[in-house]
Structures are given as C-alpha cells and as structure tokens.
SEPASE-501024 format. One record per residue (C-alpha): residue in three letters; residue number from 1; x, y, z. Coordinates in Angstrom, 3 decimals, always signed. Layout:
BEGIN
(node ALA, NUM, (X, Y, Z));
...
This chain:
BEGIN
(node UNK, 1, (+117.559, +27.566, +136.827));
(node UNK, 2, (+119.939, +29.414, +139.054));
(node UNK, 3, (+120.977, +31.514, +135.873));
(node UNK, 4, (+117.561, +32.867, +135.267));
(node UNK, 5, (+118.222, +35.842, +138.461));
(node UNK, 6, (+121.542, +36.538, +137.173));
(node UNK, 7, (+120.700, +37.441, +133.224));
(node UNK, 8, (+117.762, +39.601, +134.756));
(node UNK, 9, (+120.237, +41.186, +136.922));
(node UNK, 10, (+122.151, +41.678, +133.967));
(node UNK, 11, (+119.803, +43.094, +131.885));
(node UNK, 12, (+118.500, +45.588, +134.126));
(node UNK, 13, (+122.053, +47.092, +134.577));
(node UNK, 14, (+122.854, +47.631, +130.746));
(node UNK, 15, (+118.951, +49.012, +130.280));
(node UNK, 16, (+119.917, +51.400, +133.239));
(node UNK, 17, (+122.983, +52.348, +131.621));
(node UNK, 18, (+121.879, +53.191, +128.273));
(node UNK, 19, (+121.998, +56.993, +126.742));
(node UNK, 20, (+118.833, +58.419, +126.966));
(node UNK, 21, (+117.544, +59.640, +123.268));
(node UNK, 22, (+118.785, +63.450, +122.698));
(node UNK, 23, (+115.743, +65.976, +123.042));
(node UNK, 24, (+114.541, +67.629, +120.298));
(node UNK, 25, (+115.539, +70.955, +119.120));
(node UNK, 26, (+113.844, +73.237, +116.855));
(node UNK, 27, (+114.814, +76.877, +115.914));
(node UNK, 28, (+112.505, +78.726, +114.164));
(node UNK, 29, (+114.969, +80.905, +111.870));
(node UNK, 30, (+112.389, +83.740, +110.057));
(node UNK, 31, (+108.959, +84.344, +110.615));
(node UNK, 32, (+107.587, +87.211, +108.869));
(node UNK, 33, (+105.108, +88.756, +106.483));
(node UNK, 34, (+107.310, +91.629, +105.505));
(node UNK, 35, (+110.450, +91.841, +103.273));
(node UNK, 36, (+114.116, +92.690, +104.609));
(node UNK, 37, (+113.348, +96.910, +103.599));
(node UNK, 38, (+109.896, +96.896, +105.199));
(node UNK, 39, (+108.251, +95.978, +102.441));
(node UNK, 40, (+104.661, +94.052, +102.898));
(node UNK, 41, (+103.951, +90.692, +101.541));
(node UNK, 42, (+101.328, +90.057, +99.045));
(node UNK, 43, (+99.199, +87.163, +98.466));
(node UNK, 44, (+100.720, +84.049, +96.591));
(node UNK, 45, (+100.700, +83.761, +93.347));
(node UNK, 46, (+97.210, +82.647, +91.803));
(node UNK, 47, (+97.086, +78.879, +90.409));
(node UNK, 48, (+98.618, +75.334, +91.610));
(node UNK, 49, (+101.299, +76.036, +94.756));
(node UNK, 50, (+104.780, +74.815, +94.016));
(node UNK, 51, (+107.383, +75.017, +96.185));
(node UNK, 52, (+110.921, +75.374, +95.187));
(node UNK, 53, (+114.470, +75.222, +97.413));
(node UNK, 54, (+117.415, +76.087, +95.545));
(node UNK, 55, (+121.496, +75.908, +96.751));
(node UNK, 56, (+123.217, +78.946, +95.264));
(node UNK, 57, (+126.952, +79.373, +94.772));
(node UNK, 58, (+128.240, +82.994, +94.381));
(node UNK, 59, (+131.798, +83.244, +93.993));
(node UNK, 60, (+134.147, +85.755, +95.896));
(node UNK, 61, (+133.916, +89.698, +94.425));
(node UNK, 62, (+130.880, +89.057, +92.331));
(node UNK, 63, (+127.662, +91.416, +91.986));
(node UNK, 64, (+124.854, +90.134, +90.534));
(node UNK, 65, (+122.841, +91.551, +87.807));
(node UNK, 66, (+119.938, +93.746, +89.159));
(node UNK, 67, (+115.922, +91.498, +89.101));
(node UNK, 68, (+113.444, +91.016, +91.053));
(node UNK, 69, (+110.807, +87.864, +92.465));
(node UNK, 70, (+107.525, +88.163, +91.844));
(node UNK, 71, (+106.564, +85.548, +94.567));
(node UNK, 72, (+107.410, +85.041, +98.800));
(node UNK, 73, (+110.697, +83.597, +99.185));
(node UNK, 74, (+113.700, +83.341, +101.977));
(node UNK, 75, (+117.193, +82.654, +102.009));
(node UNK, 76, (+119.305, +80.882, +104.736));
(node UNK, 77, (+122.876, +81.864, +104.247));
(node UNK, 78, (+125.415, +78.918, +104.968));
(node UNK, 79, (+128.688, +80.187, +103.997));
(node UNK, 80, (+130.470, +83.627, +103.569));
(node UNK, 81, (+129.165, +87.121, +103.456));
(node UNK, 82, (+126.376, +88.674, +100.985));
(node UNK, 83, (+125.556, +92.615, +100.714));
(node UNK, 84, (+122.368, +92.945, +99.590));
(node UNK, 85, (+121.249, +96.209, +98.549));
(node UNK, 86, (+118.098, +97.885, +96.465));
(node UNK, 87, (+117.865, +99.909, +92.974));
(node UNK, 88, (+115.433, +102.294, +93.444));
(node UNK, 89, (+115.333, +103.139, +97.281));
(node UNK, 90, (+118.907, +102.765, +98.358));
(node UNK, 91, (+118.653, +100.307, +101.007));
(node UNK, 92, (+120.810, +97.441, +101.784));
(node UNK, 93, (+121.610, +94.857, +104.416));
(node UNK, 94, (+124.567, +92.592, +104.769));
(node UNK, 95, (+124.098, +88.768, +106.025));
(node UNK, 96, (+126.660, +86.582, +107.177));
(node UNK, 97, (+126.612, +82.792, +107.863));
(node UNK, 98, (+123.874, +81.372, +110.170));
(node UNK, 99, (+121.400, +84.746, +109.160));
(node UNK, 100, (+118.212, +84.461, +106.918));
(node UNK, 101, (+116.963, +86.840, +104.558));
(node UNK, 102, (+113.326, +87.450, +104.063));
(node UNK, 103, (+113.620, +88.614, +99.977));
(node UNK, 104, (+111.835, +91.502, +98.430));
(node UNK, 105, (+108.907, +90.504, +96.123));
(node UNK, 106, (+108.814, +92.843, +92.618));
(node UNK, 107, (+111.574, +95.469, +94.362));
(node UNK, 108, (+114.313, +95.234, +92.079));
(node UNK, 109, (+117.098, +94.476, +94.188));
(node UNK, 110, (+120.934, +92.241, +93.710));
(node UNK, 111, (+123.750, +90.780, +95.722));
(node UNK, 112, (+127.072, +90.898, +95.664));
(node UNK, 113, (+130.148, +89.398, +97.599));
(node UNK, 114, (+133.520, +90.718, +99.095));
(node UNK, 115, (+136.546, +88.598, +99.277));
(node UNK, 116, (+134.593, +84.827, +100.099));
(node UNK, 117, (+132.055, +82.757, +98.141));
(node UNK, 118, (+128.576, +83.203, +99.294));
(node UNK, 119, (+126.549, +80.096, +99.523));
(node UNK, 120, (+122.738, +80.035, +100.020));
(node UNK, 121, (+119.555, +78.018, +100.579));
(node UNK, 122, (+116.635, +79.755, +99.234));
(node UNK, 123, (+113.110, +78.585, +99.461));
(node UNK, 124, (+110.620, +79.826, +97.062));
(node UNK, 125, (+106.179, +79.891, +97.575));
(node UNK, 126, (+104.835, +79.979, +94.107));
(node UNK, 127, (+102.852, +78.893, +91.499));
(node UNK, 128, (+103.331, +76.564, +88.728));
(node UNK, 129, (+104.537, +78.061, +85.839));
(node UNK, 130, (+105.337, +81.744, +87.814));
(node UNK, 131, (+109.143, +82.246, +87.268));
(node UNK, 132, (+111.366, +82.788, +90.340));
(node UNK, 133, (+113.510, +85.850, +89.772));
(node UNK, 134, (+113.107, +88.164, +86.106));
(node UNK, 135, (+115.804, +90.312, +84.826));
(node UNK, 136, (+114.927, +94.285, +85.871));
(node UNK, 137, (+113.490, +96.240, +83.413));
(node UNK, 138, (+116.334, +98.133, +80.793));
(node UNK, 139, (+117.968, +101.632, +82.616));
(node UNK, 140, (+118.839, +104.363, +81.194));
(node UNK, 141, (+122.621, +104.105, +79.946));
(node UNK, 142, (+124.053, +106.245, +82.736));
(node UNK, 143, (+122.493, +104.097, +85.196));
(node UNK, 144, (+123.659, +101.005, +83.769));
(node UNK, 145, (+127.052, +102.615, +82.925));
(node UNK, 146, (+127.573, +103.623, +86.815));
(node UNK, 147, (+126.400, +99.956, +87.893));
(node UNK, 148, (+129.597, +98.826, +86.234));
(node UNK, 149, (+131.985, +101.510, +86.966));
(node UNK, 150, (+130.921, +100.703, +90.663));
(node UNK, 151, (+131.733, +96.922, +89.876));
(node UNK, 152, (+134.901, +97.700, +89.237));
(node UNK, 153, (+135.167, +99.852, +92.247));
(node UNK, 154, (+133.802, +97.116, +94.493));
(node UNK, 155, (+137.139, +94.934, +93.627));
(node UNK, 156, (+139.746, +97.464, +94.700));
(node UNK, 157, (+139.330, +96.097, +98.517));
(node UNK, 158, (+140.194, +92.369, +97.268));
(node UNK, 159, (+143.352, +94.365, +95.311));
(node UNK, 160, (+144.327, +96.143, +98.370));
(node UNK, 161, (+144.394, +92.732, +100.239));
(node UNK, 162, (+146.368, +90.931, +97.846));
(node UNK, 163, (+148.824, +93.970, +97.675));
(node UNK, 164, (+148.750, +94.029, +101.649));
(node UNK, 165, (+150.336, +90.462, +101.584));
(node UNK, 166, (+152.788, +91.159, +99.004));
(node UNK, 167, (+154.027, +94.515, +100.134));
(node UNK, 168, (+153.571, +95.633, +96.213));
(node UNK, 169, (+153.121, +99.450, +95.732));
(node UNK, 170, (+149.773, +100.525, +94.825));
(node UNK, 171, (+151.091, +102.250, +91.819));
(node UNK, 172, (+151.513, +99.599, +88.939));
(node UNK, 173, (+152.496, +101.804, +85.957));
(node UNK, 174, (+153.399, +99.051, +83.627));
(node UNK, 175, (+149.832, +97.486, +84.304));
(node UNK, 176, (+147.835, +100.663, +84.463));
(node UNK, 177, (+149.671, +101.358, +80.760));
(node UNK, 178, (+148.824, +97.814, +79.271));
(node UNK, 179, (+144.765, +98.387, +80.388));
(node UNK, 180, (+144.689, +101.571, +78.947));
(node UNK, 181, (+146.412, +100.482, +75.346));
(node UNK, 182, (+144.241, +97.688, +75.417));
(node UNK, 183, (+141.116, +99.906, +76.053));
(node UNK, 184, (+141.921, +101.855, +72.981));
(node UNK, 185, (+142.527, +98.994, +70.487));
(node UNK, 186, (+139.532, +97.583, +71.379));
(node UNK, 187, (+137.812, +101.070, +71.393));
(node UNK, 188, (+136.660, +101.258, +67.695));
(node UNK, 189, (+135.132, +97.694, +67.712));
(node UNK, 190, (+132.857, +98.903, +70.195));
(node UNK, 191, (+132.171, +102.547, +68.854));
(node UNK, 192, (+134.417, +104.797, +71.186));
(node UNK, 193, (+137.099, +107.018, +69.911));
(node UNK, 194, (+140.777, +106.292, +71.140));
(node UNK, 195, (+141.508, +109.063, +73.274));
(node UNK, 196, (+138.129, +109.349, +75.303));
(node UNK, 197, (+138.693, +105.246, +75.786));
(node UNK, 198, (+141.955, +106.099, +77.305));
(node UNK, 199, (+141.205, +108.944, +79.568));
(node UNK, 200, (+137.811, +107.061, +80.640));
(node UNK, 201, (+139.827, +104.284, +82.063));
(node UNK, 202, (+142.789, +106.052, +83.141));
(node UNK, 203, (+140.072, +107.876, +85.587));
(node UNK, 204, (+139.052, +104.175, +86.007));
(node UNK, 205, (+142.309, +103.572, +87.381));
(node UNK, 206, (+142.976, +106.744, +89.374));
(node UNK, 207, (+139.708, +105.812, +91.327));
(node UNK, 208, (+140.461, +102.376, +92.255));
(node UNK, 209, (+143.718, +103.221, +93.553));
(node UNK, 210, (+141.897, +106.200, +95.633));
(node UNK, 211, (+140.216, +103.272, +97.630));
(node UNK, 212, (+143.378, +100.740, +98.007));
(node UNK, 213, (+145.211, +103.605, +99.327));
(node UNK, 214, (+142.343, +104.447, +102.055));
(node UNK, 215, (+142.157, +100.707, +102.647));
(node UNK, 216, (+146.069, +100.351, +103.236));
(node UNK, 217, (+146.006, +103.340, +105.556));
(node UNK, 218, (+143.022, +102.349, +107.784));
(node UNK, 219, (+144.940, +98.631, +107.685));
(node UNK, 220, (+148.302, +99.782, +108.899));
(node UNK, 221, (+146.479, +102.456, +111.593));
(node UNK, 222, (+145.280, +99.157, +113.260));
(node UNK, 223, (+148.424, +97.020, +112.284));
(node UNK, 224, (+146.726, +94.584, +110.178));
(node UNK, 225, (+144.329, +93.869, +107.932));
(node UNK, 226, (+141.454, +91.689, +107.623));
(node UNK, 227, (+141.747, +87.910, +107.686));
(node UNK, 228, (+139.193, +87.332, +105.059));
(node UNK, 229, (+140.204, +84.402, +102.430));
(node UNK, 230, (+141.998, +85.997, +99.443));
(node UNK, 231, (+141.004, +86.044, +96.082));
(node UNK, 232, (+143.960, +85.579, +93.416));
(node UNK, 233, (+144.826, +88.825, +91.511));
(node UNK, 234, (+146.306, +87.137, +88.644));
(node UNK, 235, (+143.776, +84.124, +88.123));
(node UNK, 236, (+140.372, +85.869, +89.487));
(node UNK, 237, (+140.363, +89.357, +89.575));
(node UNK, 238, (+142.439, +90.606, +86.442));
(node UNK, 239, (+140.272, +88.619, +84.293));
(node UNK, 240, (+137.428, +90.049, +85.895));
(node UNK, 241, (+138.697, +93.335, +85.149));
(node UNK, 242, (+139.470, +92.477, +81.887));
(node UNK, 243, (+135.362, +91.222, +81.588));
(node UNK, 244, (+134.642, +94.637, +83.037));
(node UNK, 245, (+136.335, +96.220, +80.248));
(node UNK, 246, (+134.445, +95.235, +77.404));
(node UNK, 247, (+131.492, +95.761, +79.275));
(node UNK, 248, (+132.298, +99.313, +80.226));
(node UNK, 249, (+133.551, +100.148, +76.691));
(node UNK, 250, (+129.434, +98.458, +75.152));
(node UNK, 251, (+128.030, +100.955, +77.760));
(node UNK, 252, (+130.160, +104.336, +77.402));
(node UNK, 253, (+129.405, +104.103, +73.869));
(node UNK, 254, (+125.787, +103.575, +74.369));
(node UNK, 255, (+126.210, +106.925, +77.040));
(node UNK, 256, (+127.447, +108.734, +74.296));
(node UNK, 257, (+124.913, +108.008, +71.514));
(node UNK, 258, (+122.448, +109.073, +74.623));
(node UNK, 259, (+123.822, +111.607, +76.465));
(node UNK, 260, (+121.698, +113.963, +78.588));
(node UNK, 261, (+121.506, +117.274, +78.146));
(node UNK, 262, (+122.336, +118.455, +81.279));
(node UNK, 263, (+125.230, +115.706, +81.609));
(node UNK, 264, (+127.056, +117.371, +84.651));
(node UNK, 265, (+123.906, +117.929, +86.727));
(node UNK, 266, (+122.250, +114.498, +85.454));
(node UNK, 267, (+125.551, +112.585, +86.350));
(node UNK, 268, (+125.779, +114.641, +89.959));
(node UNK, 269, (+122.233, +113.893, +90.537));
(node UNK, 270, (+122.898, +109.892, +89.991));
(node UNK, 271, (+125.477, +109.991, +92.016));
(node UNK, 272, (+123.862, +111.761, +94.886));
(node UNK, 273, (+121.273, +109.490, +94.674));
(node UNK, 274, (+123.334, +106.395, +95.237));
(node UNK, 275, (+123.477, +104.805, +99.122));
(node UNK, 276, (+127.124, +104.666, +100.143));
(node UNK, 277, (+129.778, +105.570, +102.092));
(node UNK, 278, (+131.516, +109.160, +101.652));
(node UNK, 279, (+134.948, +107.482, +100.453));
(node UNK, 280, (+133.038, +105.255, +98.026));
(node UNK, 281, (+131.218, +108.230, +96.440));
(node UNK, 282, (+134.575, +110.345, +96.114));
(node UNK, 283, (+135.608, +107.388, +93.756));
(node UNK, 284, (+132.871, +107.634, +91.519));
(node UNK, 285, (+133.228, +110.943, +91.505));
(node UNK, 286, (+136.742, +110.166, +90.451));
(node UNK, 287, (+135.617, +107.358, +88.050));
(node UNK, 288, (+133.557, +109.856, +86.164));
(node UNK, 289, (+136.095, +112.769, +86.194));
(node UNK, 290, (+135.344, +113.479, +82.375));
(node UNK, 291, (+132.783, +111.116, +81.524));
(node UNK, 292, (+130.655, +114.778, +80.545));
(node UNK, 293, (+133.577, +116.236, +78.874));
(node UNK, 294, (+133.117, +117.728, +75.038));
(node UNK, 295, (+133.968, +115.157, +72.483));
C-alpha cells in the first residue's frame, strides 16, 4: 500500500514533463483569380472536375517549347530558378525556390532555365478529358527561326561560366571551324546551300561570343562570378548545340522557301518586338547579320 503515493507521484512528474504537441502552421502560398501577367480567370472547364498535381523536372539551360493551358492551374517551385516569359505580349517573370506561380490560361507562354534544374509542383482544376497544356499554334518561320537562334543565345552565360573556371579564351577557333564545316555538310540534307549555312552560323558564333565577353567583363568588374551550379560544356551543352544545329538548319531553310518581302524591315520589326535586355537584342541583331542577304 505505501507504494500506491509514490507511483502517483511519479506519474504526475513525467506527465508534467512531457513536450507539449507543436502548434499548427499553415501558410497559405497563392490566392488569386488572376494569372501571373494580369490576366483574369475564367470559369472551369465544363463537365466532371478532375484534379491533377504533377512533379516536373527541367534540366539546367533548357527552354521549353511555346503552349498554352486551357484550364486554372499553379505551380510551387521547389528547386532552382525558372524564367517564365509570354509570346505574344512580351511579359515575363522569374521564380525562384519557395515562390508560386499562378499560370496563364490559353496565353501562349514557356519556361526556360539558366545554369540549375528547375523542379516544380503544379496543380491543375479541370475537367475530365480537357488536356493540361497544347502545343501553340504553328508561327510563321521567322518567328520560329528567332525562337531558336535565341536558344542558342540563352546558353552563352552557362559557356561564359564554364570558361570563367577554366581561364579558356573566349575565342575557340578550332571549335568555331569544326561547327561551321559541320553546318555545311549537313546543309544539303536539309535544303540550304553551303556557303549561306556557313556564314549563318559563323554570325551564330560571333553573337554568342558578343555575350560571354559582356558576361566576363561585368564578372571580373566585381571580381567574381556567380556561384550558380555549372553545367558541363563537353557532356551538356555542346550536344545541345549540336541539337540546335539541325534544328536551326530545318528552320533557315523553311525561312528561305518563305521569305518576306520586306525581309530587313520584317526581321527589324521582330526583333523590336521582342522583351529583352539591350545587350541581348544587340546579339540577335548579330545572330541575324545576313539572314536577309541575296542568295
């Protein structure tokens, strides 16, 4: 009997002790009925909801392929950086890690990464049966020929880096010879002559190294440059360059089976037309030296 005082005694010291449960916490992260550019919601799809949530991996120096949502849905951005940026009215925003994105529904918009992966949860409101993204509508062949050309721009910060660690020279004559040879042997396979192959990717060239060299000079101005992971230029972004190539040779020779006929006012006019900074359209200027050049 006399331990009966002493296990209560007990009892009521380790209950006193114990952690109290950790309070709730709730963030709401987006609440909204307009888009990221200002756009306005619409009403859901018609028919049965559905609800979708999808993890996306983009790798590092990718752009996406322009389309558009034709339903409500928001992304959450866990890792990395993402540039998001509109066809038609110019606009763009850039997210980081921790932001979320209320999407565009119809615009046609795309993404694309810098130097590190992007990855993304994205929650979709639908309908059964209403698909969540669609390829944009077919361009004209300029437009779709200056989407790529400013692909390939987009990777001459991620060369800059890797030639920022190495101490290489910008100038690579060696390499800049072997992409231009192997522009024109693959040239006739694709419908371009030779010599406009060559001189549209020596301009190709000339432009990219326009931005290292800015790069490299803002870089050593502040005595280093940014610690963003690095992407490989060997075993990621040659071959991507290489991919960029065929691509760029399908669409010059689809430019030049279309070409406007104003070409030097048409291709000033696109470019004027396209949101970016003043270095970024000098190089597509560049890019384009004598894209409108008699053949």
């Amino acid at each position: 009997m006399t331990r009966t005082p002493i296990t209560l005694t007990l009892l009521a010291l380790l209950t006193g002790c114990s952690t109290p449960p950790a309070p709730l916490e709730s963030q709401v992260l987006l609440r909204t009925n307009t888009a990221w550019d200002g756009s306005p919601y619409p009403r859901y799809p018609d028919g049965p909801a559905e609800l979708t949530l999808v993890k996306i991996h983009i790798p590092p120096e990718t752009t996406l392929d322009w389309h558009s949502h034709p339903l409500p849905n928001a992304g959450y951005l866990l890792a990395g950086e993402l540039l998001v940026e509109t066809r038609d009215s110019n606009k763009q925003v850039s997210i980081k890690a921790g932001d979320a994105l209320a999407e565009i529904v119809d615009g046609v918009h795309r993404g694309r990464t810098g130097a590190q992966a992007a990855e993304l949860i994205v929650f979709y409101a639908g309908s059964q049966g209403v698909p969540l993204s669609q390829p944009a509508p077919a361009t004209t062949p300029l437009t779709a020929l200056l989407d790529s050309i400013d692909q390939r721009l987009h990777i001459a910060h991620a060369v800059a880096l890797n030639k920022w660690d190495s101490g290489q020279p910008v100038e690579a004559p060696e390499r800049e010879q072997q992409v231009i040879a192997n522009a024109q042997s693959q040239a006739l396979r694709f419908g371009v002559d030779g010599q406009r192959a060559a001189l549209f990717f020596a301009d190709q060239i000339e432009a990219n190294k326009l931005l290292q060299y800015s790069a490299l000079s803002r870089w050593h101005a502040v005595g280093s440059a940014p610690q963003t992971p690095r992407v490989d230029l060997g075993s990621q972004l040659r071959p991507q360059l290489d991919r960029l190539q065929r691509t760029l040779l399908s669409q010059l020779a689809e430019f030049d089976r279309n070409r406007p006929a104003h070409c030097p006012a048409t291709l000033a006019q696109a470019i004027a037309q396209r949101a970016r900074d003043p270095q970024q359209s000098v190089a597509l200027i560049r890019a384009t030296t004598h894209l409108c050049s008699p053949q």
